[in-house]
C-alpha positions as CSV (number, residue, x, y, z in Angstrom):
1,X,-165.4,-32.6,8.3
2,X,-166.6,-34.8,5.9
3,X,-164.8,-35.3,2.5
4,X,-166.8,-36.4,-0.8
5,X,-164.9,-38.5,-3.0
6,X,-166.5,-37.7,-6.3
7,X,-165.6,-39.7,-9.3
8,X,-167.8,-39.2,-12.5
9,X,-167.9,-42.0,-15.0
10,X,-169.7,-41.2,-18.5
11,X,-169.7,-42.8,-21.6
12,X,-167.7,-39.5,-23.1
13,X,-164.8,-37.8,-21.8
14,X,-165.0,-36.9,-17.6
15,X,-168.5,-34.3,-17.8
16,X,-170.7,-34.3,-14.6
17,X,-173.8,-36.3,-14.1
18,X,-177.1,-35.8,-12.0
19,X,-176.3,-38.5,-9.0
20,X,-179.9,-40.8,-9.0
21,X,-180.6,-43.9,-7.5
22,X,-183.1,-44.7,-10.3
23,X,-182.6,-45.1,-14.2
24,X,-184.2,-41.3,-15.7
25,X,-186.3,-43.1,-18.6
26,X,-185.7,-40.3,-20.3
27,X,-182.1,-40.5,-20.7
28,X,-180.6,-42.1,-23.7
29,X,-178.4,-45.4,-22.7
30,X,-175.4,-45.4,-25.0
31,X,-174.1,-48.3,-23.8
32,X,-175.2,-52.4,-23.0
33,X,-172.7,-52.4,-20.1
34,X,-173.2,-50.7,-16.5
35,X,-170.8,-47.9,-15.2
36,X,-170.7,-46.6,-12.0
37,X,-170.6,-42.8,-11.0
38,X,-168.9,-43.0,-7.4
39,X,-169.4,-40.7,-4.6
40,X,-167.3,-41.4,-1.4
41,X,-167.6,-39.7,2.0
42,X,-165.5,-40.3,5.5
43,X,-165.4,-38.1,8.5
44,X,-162.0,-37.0,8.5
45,X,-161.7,-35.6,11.9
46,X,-163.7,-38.8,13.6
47,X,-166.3,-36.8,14.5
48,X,-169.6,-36.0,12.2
49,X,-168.9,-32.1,11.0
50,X,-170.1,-30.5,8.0
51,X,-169.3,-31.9,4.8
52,X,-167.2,-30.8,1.7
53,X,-165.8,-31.9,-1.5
54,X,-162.4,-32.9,-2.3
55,X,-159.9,-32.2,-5.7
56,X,-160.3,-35.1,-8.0
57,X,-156.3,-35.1,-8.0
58,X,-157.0,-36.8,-4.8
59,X,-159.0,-39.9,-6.4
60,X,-155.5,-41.7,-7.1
61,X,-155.7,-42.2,-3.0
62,X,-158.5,-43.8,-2.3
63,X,-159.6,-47.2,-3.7
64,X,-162.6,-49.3,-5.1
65,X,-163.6,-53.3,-5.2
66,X,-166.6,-54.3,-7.2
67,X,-167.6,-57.7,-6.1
68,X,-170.8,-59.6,-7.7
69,X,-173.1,-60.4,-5.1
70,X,-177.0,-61.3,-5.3
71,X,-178.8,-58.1,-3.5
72,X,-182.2,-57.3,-2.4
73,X,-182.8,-53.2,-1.8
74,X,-186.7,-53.6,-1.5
75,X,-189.2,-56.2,-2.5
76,X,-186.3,-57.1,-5.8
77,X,-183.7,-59.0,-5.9
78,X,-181.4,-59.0,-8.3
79,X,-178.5,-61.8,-9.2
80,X,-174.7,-61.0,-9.4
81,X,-173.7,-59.7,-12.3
82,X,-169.7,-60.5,-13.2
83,X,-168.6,-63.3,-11.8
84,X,-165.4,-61.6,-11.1
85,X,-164.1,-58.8,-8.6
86,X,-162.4,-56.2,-9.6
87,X,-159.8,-55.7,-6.9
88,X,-158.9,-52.8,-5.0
89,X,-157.7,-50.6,-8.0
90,X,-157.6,-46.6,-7.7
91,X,-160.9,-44.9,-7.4
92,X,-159.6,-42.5,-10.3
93,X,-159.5,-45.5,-12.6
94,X,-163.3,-46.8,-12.1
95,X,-164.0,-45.6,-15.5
96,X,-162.0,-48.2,-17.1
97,X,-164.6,-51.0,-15.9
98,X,-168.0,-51.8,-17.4
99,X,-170.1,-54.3,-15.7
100,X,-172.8,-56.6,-16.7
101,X,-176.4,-55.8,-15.1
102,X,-176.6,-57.3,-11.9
103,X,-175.9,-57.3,-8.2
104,X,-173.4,-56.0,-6.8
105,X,-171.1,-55.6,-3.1
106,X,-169.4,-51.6,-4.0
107,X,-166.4,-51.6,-1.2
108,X,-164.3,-48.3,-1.2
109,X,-161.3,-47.5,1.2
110,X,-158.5,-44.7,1.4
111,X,-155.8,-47.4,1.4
112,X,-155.5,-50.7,-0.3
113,X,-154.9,-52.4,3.1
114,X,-155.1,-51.4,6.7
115,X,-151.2,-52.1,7.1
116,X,-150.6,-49.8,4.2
117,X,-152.6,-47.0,5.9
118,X,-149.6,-47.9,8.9
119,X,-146.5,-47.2,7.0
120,X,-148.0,-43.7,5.7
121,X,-146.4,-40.1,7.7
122,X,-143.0,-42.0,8.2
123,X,-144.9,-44.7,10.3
124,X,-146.3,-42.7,12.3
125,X,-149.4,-44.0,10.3
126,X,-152.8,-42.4,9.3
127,X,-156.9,-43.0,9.7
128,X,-158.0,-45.7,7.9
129,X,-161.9,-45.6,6.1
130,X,-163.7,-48.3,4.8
131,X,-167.1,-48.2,3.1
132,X,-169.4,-50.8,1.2
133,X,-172.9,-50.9,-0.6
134,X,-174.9,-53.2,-2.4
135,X,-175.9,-52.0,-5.6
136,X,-177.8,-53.8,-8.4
137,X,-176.3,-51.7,-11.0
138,X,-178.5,-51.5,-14.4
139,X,-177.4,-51.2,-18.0
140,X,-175.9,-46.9,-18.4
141,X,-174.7,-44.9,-15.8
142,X,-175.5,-45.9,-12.2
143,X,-174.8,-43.7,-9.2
144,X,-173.4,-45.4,-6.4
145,X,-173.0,-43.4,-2.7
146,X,-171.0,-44.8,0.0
147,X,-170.4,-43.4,3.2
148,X,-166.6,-44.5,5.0
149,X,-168.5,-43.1,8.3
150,X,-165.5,-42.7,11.0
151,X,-162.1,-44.1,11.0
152,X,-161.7,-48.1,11.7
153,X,-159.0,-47.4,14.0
154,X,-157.8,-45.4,16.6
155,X,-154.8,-42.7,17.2
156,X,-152.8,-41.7,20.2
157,X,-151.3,-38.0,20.0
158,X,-148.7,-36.9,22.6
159,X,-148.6,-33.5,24.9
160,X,-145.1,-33.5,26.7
161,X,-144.7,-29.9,27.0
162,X,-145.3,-29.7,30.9
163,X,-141.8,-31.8,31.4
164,X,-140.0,-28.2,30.2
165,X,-141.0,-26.9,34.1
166,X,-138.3,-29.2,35.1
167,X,-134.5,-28.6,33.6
168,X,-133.0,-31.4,34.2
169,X,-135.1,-33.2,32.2
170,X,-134.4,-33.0,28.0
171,X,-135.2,-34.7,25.0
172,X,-138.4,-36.7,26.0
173,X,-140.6,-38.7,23.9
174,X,-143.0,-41.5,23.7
175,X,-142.4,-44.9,22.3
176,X,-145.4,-47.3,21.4
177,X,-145.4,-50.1,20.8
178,X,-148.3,-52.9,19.2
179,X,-147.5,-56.1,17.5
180,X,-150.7,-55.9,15.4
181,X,-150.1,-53.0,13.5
182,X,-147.5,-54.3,11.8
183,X,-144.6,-52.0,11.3
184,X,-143.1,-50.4,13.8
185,X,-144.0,-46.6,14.8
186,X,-141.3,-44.1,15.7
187,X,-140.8,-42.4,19.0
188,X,-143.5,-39.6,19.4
189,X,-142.0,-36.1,20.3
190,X,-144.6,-33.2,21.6
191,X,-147.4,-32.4,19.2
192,X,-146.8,-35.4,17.1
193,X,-149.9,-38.4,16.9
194,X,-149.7,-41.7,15.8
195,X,-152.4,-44.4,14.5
196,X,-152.7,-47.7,15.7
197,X,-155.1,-50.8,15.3
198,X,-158.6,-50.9,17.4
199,X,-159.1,-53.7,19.9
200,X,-154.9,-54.6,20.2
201,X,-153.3,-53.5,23.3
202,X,-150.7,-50.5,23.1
203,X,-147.9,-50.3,25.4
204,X,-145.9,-47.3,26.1
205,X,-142.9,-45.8,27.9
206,X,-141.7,-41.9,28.1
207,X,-137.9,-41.9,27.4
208,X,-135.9,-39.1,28.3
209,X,-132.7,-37.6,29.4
210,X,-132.1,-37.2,33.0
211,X,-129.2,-34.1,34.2
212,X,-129.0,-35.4,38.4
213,X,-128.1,-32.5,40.4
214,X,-124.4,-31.4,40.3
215,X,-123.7,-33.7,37.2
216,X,-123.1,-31.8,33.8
217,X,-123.9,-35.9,32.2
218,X,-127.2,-36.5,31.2
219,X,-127.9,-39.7,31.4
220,X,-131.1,-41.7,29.4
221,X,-134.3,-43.0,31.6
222,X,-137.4,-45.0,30.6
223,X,-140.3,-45.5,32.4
224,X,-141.8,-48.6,33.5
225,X,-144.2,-49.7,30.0
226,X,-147.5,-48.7,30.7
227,X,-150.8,-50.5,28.5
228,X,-153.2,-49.2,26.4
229,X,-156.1,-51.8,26.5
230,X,-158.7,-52.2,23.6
231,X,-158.2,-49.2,22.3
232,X,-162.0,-48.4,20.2
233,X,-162.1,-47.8,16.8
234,X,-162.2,-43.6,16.0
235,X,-161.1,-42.9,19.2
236,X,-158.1,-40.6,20.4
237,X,-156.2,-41.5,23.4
238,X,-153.8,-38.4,24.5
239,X,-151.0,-39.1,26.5
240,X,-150.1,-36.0,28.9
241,X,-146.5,-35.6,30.3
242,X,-145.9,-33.1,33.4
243,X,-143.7,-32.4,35.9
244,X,-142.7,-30.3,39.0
245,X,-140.0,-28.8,40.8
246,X,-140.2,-31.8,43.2
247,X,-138.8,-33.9,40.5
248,X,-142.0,-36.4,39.9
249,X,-143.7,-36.9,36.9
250,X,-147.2,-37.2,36.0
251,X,-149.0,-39.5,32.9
252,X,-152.3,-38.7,31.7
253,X,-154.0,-40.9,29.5
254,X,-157.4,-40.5,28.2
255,X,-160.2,-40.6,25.6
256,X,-161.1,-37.6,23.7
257,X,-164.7,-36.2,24.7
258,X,-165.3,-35.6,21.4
259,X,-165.2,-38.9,20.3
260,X,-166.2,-41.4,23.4
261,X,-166.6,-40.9,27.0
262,X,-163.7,-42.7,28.9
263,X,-162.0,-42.6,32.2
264,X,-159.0,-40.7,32.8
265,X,-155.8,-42.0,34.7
266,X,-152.8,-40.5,36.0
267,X,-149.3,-42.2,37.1
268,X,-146.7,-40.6,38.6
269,X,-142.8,-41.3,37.7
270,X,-139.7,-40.4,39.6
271,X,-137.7,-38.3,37.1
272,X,-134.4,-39.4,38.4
273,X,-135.3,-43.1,37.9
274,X,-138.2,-43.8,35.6
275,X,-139.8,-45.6,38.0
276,X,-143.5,-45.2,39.2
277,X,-144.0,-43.3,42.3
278,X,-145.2,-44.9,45.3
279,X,-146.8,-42.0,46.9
């Protein structure tokens, strides 16, 4: 679904304003400096569904940069404006700024950073959106769209509930593992997702307790680390944990059809050492 970040900047107090591309000549312009009406969209589930509009309590999470920059939409081009950027600031602030006429690069993003986006959920991480238009804003109110599209990077959710067929096996989760997304997730228990950088390899092992038979001591096991490579950008890589009576265990990692085709691939793992199966 998509959200609309929808932040309404007026010369008075926080009213609603027709959304144009174009200056309405019959509008009066109260002011000699440009403002910006913002409207933001991202596809929150990585896939394109119908769209929707979000509380304004939630503009304080998302973020704007207004960057001068010469820009051509059509046959004119027009010269930066400001020589200044703003910075990323909060998106519910943008009303605070008042620009000179001139071109501009509009860049919008749900965190300031992508390693900020990493150490939301208790590391676990969440999608990260980035968005940017050039804009040659004019002296009033200008209306300024930008669409995040799909997430920059990619998540990996975790299905372990087919090791429960098996009793002697307890407590199991996943561990990932990449250096490039900067702080480190947690172990991943059934149901849980994390979100990790596109293009950087992942590496993963299942940990778990191991009850042999005719012991009453569980005792911990890890499997071999398996690797994640290039992981895409807005695509969700599930990894499936099962077992059987026989004591093996079978991995299944793959790509969500509703986001990219991929191949699947399974691995089998001898519960009463972690190790992969040879047959």
């Amino acid at each position: 679904m998509k959200k609309y970040l929808m932040t309404v900047i007026a010369v008075l107090a926080a009213s609603f304003t027709s959304c144009t591309n174009e200056v309405d000549m019959f509008e009066p312009i109260n002011s000699d400096k440009a403002t910006i009406n913002l409207n933001v969209s991202n596809d929150v589930l990585m896939v394109t569904r119908a769209s929707s509009a979000i509380s304004s309590n939630d503009y304080e999470n998302w973020f704007f940069q207004v960057s001068p920059k010469t820009v051509t939409i059509g046959e004119t081009t027009t010269n930066a404006g400001s020589t200044t950027a703003t910075g990323f600031k909060a998106a519910s602030t943008i009303g605070n700024y008042k620009f000179e006429a001139g071109g501009y690069l509009v860049e919008v993003r749900n965190y300031a950073t992508e390693a900020d986006a990493y150490k939301a959920n208790d590391n676990k991480g969440a999608a990260f959106y980035v968005g940017s238009v050039d804009k040659a804003l004019v002296k009033g109110n200008n209306a300024v769209e930008v669409d995040c599209g799909q997430a920059q990077n990619c998540r990996v959710s975790v299905n372990l509930s087919g090791l429960s067929d098996l009793s002697a096996i307890s407590n199991p989760s996943i561990t990932l593992t990449q250096s490039a997304r900067g702080v480190a997730c947690p172990a991943l228990t059934n149901g849980q997702t994390g979100y990790f950088k596109a293009g950087e390899t992942i590496s993963y092992v299942l940990n778990y307790k191991y009850t042999a038979p005719g012991s009453t001591t569980a005792e911990e096991r890890s499997t071999t680390s398996v690797n994640i490579t290039a992981p895409s950008a807005h695509t969700e890589y599930s990894i499936v944990a099962a077992t059987n009576s026989n004591g093996t265990i079978t991995l299944t990692i793959k790509r969500d059809e509703a986001f990219d085709d991929g191949t699947d691939y399974t691995i089998t793992i001898d519960a009463a050492t972690g190790d992969q199966a040879t047959n």
